[in-house]
C-alpha positions as CSV (number, residue, x, y, z in Angstrom):
1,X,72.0,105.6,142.9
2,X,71.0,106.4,138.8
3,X,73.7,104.1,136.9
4,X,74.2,105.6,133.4
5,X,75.2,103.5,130.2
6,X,77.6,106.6,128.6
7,X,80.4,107.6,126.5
8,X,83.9,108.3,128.4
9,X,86.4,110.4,126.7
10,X,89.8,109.0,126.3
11,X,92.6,110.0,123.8
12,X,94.7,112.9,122.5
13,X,93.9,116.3,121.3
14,X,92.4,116.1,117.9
15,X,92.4,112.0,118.1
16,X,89.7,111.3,120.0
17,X,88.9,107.5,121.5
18,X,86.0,106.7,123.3
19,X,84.9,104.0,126.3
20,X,81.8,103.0,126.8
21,X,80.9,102.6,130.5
22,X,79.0,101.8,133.2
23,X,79.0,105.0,135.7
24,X,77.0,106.5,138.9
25,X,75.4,109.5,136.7
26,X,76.9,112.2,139.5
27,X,79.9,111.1,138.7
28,X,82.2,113.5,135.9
29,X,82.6,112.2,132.7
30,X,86.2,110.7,133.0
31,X,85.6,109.8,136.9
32,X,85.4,106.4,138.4
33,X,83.2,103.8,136.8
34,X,81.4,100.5,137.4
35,X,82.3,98.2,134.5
36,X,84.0,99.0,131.2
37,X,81.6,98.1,128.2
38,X,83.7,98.7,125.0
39,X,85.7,101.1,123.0
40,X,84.7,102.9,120.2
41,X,86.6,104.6,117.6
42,X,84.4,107.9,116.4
43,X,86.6,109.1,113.7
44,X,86.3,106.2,111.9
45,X,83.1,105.5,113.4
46,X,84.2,101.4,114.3
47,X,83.2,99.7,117.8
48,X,86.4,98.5,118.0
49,X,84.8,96.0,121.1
50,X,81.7,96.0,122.8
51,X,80.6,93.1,125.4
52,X,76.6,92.8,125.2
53,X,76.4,90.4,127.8
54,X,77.7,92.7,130.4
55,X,75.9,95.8,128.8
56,X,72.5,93.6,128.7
57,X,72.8,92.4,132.5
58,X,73.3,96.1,133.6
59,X,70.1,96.9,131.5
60,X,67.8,94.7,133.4
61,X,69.3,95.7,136.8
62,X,67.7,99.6,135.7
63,X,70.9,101.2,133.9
64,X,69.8,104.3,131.7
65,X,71.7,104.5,128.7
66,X,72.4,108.1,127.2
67,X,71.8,108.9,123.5
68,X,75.5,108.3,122.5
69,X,75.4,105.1,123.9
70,X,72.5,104.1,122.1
71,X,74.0,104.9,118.7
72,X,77.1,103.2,119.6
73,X,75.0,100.1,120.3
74,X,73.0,100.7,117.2
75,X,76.2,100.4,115.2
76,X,77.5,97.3,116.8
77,X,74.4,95.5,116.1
78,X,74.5,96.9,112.7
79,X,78.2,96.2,111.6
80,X,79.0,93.1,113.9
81,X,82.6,93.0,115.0
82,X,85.4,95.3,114.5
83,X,86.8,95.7,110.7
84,X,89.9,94.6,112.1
85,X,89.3,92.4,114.4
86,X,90.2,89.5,111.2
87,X,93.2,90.9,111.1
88,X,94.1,90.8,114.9
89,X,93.0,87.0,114.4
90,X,95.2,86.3,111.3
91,X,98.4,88.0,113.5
92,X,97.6,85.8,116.3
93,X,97.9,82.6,114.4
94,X,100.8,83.7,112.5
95,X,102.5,83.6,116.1
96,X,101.1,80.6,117.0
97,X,102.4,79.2,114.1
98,X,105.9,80.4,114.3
99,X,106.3,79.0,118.0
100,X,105.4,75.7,116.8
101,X,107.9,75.6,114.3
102,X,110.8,77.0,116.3
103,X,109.9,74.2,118.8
């Protein structure tokens, strides 16, 4: 079985999302996959999240990953986390906050 690191097309017309996954390469693009890797957001051109642990463990069990994939990779090594991944943080502790004074 050739397991493919790829891009997976999710999203409306003209808004397009991506999900980066872990696929048998005979499968179609949106078909059934192994393991969901990250998203990535290619109008704004933000991994929004990407696991490297799970993409790294299917690399040394043989996984090819496709050009795409390698750019998205490129770009989360490059930029980090998510731009607004601080902000998902600062909303989440806002909550937090508020429970514990209603209580």
């Amino acid at each position: 079985m050739a397991v493919k690191i790829r891009l997976s097309r999710v999203g409306t017309t003209n808004r397009p999302f991506s999900r980066i996954v872990v696929m048998d390469s005979r499968k179609k693009r949106d078909g059934a996959q192994l393991a969901n890797i990250g998203t990535y957001d290619p109008l704004n051109r933000t991994v929004i999240q990407f696991h490297e642990d799970i993409y790294l463990a299917w690399l040394s069990k043989g996984a090819e990953v496709t050009d795409s994939a390698k750019k998205v990779y490129k770009l989360y090594k490059k930029t980090g986390m998510s731009p607004i991944a601080p902000i998902i943080e600062e909303v989440v502790t806002k909550a937090e906050t508020t429970e514990e004074e209603a209580a």
